[in-house]
C-alpha positions in Angstrom: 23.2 46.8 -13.8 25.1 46.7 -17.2 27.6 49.5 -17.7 26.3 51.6 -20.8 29.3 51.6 -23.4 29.6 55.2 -25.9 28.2 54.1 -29.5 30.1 54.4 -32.1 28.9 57.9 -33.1 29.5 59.2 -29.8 33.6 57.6 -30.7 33.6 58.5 -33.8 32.7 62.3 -32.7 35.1 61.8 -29.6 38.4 60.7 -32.0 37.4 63.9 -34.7 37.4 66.3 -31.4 40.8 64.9 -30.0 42.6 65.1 -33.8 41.2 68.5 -33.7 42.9 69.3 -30.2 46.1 67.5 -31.5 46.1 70.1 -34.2 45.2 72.9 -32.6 48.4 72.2 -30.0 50.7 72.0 -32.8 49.5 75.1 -34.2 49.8 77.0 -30.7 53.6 75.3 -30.7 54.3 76.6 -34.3 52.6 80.0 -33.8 53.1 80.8 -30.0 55.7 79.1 -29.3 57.6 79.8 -32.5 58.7 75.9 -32.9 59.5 75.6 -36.6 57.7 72.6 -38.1 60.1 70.5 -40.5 58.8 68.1 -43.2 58.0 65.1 -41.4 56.0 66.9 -38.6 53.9 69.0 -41.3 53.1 65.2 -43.0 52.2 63.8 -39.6 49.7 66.3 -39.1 48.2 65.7 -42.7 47.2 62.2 -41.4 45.9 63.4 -37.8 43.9 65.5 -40.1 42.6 63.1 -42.7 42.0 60.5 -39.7 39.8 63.3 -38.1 37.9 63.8 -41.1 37.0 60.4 -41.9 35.5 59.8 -38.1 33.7 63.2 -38.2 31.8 61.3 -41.6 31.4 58.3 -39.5 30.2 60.0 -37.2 27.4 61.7 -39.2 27.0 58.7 -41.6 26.3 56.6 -38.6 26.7 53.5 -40.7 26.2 49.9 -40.5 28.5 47.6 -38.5 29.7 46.3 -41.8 30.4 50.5 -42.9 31.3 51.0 -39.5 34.3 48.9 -40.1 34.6 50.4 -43.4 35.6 53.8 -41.8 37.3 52.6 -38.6 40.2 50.7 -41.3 40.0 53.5 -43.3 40.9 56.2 -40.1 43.1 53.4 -38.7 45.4 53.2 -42.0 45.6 56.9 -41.9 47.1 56.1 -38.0 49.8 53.5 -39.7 51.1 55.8 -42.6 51.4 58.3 -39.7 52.9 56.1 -37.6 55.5 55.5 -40.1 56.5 59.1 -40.8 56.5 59.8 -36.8 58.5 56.8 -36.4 61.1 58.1 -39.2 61.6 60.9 -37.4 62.2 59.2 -34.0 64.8 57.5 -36.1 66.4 60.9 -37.3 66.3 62.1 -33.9 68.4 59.3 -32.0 71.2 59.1 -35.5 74.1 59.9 -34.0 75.2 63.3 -35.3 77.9 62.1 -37.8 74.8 60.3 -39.5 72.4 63.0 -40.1 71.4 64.2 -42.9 72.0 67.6 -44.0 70.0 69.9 -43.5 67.7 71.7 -46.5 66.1 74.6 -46.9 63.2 75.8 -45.7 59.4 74.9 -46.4 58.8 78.2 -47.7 61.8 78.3 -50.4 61.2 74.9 -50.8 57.3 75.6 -52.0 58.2 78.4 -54.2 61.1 77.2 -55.8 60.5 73.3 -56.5 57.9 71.1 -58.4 54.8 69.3 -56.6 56.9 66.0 -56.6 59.8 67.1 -55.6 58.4 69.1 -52.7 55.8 65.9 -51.6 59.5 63.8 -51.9 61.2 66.2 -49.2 58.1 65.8 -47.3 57.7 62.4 -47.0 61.6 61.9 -46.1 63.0 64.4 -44.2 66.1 66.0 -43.8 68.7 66.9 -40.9 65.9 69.8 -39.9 63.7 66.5 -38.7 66.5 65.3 -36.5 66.1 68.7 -34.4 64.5 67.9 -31.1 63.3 71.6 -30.1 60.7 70.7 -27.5 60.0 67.6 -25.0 57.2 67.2 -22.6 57.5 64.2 -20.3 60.7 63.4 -21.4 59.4 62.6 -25.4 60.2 64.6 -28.4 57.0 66.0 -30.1 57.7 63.1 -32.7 57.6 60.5 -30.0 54.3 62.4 -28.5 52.8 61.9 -32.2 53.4 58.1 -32.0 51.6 57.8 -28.8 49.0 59.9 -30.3 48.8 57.8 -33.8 49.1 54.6 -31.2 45.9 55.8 -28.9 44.2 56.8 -32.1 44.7 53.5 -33.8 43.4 51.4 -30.7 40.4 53.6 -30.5 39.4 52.6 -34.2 40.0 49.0 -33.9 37.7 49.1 -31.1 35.2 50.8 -32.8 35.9 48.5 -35.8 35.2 45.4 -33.4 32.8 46.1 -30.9 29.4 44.5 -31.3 27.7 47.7 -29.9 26.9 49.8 -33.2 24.6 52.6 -31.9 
């Protein structure tokens, strides 16, 4: 008797619901548990966000192998640009402290008081805020929890991406 594999709607459904657990833990940590987000978290969760998205349409597209893999590179690149900004801030985090970068100001002064660009900019690279560990579970940093997550994520997809099975 053959082991019945998940099709790739069933994945696809399955990767949307766990990006949409992942986000709703941050938002208990930032709400409940008061943990500030800095710039590099808020980014990471933009691409556990847009990676959710695109296997929710997969997921109700149910396409073709050929579009299948379409939307499984898609997902997956959103994985490796969030990949990158968790594993900037892992770098932050293990600078020694004479190394950091300063720190800026907040997300809300920096959204009222500072163009689009310049706002995306601080973003995308961080400041000495991003170096703060304020929580770890296991022993990781929620940045280091993040690049497992983008890691799991990404194998998922290039599973789906490469499986033969396309129901």
């Amino acid at each position: 008797m053959a082991l019945a594999l998940p099709g790739n709607r069933l994945i696809n459904a399955g990767i949307f619901c766990v990006c949409v657990i992942t986000i709703g833990i941050v938002l208990y940590m930032e709400h409940v548990m008061l943990l500030s987000p800095c710039g590099l978290c808020i980014t990471q969760r933009v691409f556990v966000i847009l990676c959710g998205l695109v296997c929710l349409v997969s997921a109700i597209h149910n396409p073709d192998p050929s579009g299948q893999r379409l939307y499984a590179f898609f997902a997956a690149s959103m994985c490796v640009f969030g990949s990158y900004f968790a594993g900037r801030q892992i770098w932050l985090q293990h600078l020694p402290e004479d190394q950091v970068p300063a720190c800026g100001p907040g997300l809300t002064y920096i959204y009222d008081n500072f163009p689009f660009l310049e706002t995306l900019n601080f973003l995308l690279k961080g400041d000495g805020n991003c170096a703060e560990v304020q929580f770890r579970f296991l022993g990781l940093s929620i940045a280091e929890m993040s690049m497992v997550a983008f890691a799991v994520l990404f194998c998922s997809l290039l599973y789906t991406a490469f499986r033969q099975r396309t129901a």
